[in-house]
N, C-alpha and C positions, 0 to 999 in steps of 0.2 A: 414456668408453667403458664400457658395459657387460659384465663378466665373463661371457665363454663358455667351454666346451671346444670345443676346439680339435680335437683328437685324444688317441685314446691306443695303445698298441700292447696286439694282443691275441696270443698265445702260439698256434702253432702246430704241428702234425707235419708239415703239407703248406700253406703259404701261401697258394698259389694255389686249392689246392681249396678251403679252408677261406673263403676271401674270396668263391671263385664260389658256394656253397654258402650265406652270408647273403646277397649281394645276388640269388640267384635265389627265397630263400623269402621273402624283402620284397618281392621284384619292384622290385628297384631298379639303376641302372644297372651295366654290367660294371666288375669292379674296375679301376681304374689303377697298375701297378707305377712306383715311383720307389725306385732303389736297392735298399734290402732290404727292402721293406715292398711287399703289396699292398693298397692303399687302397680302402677301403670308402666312398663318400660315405653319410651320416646324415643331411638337413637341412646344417644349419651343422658338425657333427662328420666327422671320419673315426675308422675304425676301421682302424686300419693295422695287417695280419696278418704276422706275424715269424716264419720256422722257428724253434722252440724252440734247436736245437744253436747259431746265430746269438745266439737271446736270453740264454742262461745257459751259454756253454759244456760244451757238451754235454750237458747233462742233457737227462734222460729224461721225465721227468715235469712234467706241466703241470697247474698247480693252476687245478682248476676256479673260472672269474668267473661274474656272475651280469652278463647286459643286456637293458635293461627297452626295448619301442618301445614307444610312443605310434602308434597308429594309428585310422584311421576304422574305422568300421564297414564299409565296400566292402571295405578292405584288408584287416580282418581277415578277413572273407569269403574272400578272396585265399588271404593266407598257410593257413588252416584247411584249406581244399581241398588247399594242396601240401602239409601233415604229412599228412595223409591218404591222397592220392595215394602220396605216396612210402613209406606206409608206416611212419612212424616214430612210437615210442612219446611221450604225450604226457600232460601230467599238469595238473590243475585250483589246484594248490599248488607253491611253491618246495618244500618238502618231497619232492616225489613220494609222496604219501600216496595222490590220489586219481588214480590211472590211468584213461585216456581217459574224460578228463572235462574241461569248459572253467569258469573261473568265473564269477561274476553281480556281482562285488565293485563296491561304489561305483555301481549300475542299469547297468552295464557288461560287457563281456567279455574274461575272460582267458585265456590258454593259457598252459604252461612246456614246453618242448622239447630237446632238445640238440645242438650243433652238432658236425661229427663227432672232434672233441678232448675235449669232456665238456660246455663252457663251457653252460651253463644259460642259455636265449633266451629271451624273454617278449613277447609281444606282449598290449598293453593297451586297449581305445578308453577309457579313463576313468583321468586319473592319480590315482594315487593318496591318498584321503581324499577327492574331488573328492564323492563322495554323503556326505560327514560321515556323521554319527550318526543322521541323519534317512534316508538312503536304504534302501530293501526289503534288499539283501544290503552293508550297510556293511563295508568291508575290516576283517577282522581285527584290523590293526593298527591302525585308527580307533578305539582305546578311551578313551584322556583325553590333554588338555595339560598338557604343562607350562608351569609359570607359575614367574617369578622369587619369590622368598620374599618380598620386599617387597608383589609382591599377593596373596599368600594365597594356599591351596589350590584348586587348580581340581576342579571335580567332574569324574566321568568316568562313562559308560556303558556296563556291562558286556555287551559285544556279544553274549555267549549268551540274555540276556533279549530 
């Protein structure tokens, strides 16, 4: 069998809201509550949302995560309209360097947004390095491989040229 994820628990102030709040801006079905967690279905993944005072006895503070979606082009079409609709600020960079702006990375499109705990959302149609070094807007982080010392140096291309 091949290795999946399965789930993970993601940190909450409000579980419920927090769950109805991704599966409404992916447009994906209403959470299922089991237990302490409300279930986000992802494909094969859930995202199972936890009140924070539940997940770390009582603390306060929830360290923002970073989650990446893979979607079409319709969907992101989808998701862009409800940041937009609902008003929420939205950034072209995990950074938040470049406000309301989307990227081009990998001949693709991407957004970063926040879900209402902090956690950093991304909606992708192209994963990651998928346009390598050859495409129009190569991902940033596409610059060179590593390679084991046994085969030598790999070259890499400096994506600002």
């Amino acid at each position: 069998m091949a290795v999946r994820l399965n789930h993970t628990i993601v940190a909450a102030r409000d579980r419920d809201a927090s769950a109805r709040f991704l599966a409404e801006m992916l447009g994906l079905p209403a959470p299922v509550v089991l237990g302490h967690f409300a279930g986000v279905r992802v494909g094969d993944t859930t995202l199972d949302f936890m009140d924070v005072q539940e997940y770390r006895d009582g603390a306060t503070e929830i360290a923002s995560q970073h989650y990446a979606f893979l979607v079409s082009e319709i969907e992101f079409d989808a998701i862009f309209a409800r940041i937009r609709e609902r008003g929420l600020a939205y950034w072209a960079d995990p950074g938040r360097t470049k406000p309301g702006q989307i990227n081009a990375w990998d001949d693709g499109r991407g957004v970063y947004f926040e879900d209402p705990n902090g956690h950093l959302l991304e909606a992708i149609t192209r994963p990651y390095g998928s346009g390598g070094t050859a495409a129009s807007h190569p991902h940033p982080l596409v610059a060179h491989r590593l390679m084991s010392p046994e085969r030598g140096t790999a070259t890499h291309r400096d994506p600002s040229t």
